[in-house]
Phi, psi and omega in degrees: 000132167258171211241121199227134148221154171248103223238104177094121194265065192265201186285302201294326295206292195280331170272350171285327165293270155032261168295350161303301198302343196264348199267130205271029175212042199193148173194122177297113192285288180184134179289181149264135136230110161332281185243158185255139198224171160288011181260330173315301226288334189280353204269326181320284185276045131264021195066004179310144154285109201258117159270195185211117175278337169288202164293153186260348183297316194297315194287294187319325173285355145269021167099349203253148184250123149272156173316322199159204169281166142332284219267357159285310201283344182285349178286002187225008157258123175276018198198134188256137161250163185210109165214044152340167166289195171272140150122300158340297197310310173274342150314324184279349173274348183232355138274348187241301209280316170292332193291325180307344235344083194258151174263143184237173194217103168240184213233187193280340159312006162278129168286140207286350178283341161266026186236201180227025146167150189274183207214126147207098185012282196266001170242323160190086193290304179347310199292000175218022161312167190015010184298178195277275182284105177236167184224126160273113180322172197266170178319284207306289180332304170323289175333287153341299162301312175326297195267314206292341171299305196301298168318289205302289161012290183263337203234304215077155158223154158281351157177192191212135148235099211262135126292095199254117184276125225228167183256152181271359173197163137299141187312338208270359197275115207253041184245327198209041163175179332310163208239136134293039196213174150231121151321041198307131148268121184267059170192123181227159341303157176316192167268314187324312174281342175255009156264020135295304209283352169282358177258322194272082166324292196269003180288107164290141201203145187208119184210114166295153160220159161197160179257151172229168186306048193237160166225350179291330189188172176237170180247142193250055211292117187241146180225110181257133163263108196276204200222334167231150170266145203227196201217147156329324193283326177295312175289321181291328157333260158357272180302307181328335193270320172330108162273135193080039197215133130327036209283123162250153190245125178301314175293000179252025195043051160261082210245303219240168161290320175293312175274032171269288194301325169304330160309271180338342154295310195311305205267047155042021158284184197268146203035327165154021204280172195215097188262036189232190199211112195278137150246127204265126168260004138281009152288349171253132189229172178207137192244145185000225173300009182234127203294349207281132226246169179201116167241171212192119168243144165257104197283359169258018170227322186307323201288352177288348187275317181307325168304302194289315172331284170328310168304325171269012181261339176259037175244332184094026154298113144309312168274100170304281177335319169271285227302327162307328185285298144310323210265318158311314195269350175275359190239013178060063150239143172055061175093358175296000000 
């Protein structure tokens, strides 16, 4: 069994506990909470063992007795998920997880210099067998990686050019939405194409953003210039085969991001989340060699199946491909 901990209890932070607990090679040691909250009070009731990076008072005086510390919980673990705000994350590697010398797991909000490879499952788990330090890539980045591995893969491609319309919060988030605007990111390329390029290394890739009033999900607009010419049919062929990838329909009236997450309710998923990367298969269209897609991230989800991948993968689990396989079937994905 490996021995996980989890260290900051957010929106990714509580489903990656979560998705510990469904895993038959895997056991949740106990999480951290900074400050006390109802996200605490839900981990109580579930039996988590809660450490604390704050006052242990704050907790105690709402009833929850902590475990220890952080750094109690890393003596009793072989592996940290750290899914902190950004910045956090790298402080903790060099006040906790290195003097500890514990192996860590950080999300994408982490820079890619501080790990020793970024991560996305199915394009390239090898690169962080047995490492110290891994960044599991950001929503979006996943998203991207996901279908564009698949394409290059089957096609090659010769370039890429993305848009990403990105949501402006999390639904429950009442600090930063809803925004009355749309929001250009004033900066190209975004950071989102050369954080493709730490998994898809050889992908040329160029990418825009902007935020818009939404908190459900972000979008995804791609113009791929391939290397062999294919067809519409072939590529939605292609994402149908695709694990962790979605093909959705205008004709079954899945027209938005809003019934998308409403499927996803529909199918009894846990909180209602949706981790796979919906793609409309009237969105693709293909003009001689050039590709175009239209894709949908649930940015409080996709990246949790990759946290459990990453772990057996900086555990030393050899085999991606099964860890993916598991990691599908313990989470109800691509027919599990």
């Amino acid at each position: 069994m490996i021995k996980v901990g989890l260290v900051g209890y957010g929106t990714i932070g509580k489903r990656v506990a979560d998705a510990v607990t469904l895993q038959k090679d895997m056991k949740l040691i106990g999480i951290t909470g900074h400050s006390y909250d109802y996200k605490i009070e839900v981990a109580k009731m579930k039996g988590f063992k809660i450490f604390t990076t704050g006052d242990p008072e704050e907790f105690t005086k709402n009833g929850i007795k902590p475990e220890g510390s952080v750094e109690d919980l890393i003596d009793e673990v072989d592996v940290i998920v750290d899914a902190t705000p950004k910045k956090i994350g790298r402080e903790n590697k060099e006040k906790y997880y290195m003097p500890k010398k514990v192996k860590a797991i950080f999300e994408g909000g982490e820079k890619h210099e501080t790990v020793d490879a970024s991560f996305v499952a199915q394009c390239n788990y090898d690169e962080s067998l047995n490492k110290n330090y891994v960044r599991v890539v950001s929503c979006n980045t996943t998203g991207l990686c996901r279908t564009l591995n698949a394409v290059n893969e089957s096609f090659g491609i010769e370039s890429v050019h993305a848009t990403m319309v990105r949501r402006a919060a999390d639904p429950w988030d009442i600090r930063h939405g809803p925004i009355n605007s749309i929001v250009p990111v004033l900066e190209l390329p975004s950071h989102h194409g050369p954080d493709v390029q730490t998994v898809l290394h050889d992908v040329n890739i160029f990418t825009t953003a902007m935020s818009v009033p939404t908190t459900l999900m972000h979008m995804h607009s791609l113009i791929v210039d391939l290397k062999k010419e294919t067809t519409a049919e072939e590529v939605l062929d292609l994402f149908k085969k695709t694990t962790r990838v979605r093909v959705v329909r205008n004709a079954e009236m899945v027209r938005s991001t809003a019934e998308i997450m409403e499927l996803a309710k529909d199918m009894g998923r846990l909180r209602g989340d949706m981790p796979e990367i919906c793609v409309w298969e009237e969105g693709i269209g293909v003009k001689n060699k050039k590709l175009f897609y239209l894709q949908a991230i649930h940015q409080e989800s996709d990246v949790v199946l990759e946290n459990i991948d990453a772990i057996r993968a900086i555990t030393g689990f050899k085999d991606g491909q099964k860890s993916i396989e598991m990691t599908n079937k313990s989470m109800g994905i691509n027919g599990f």
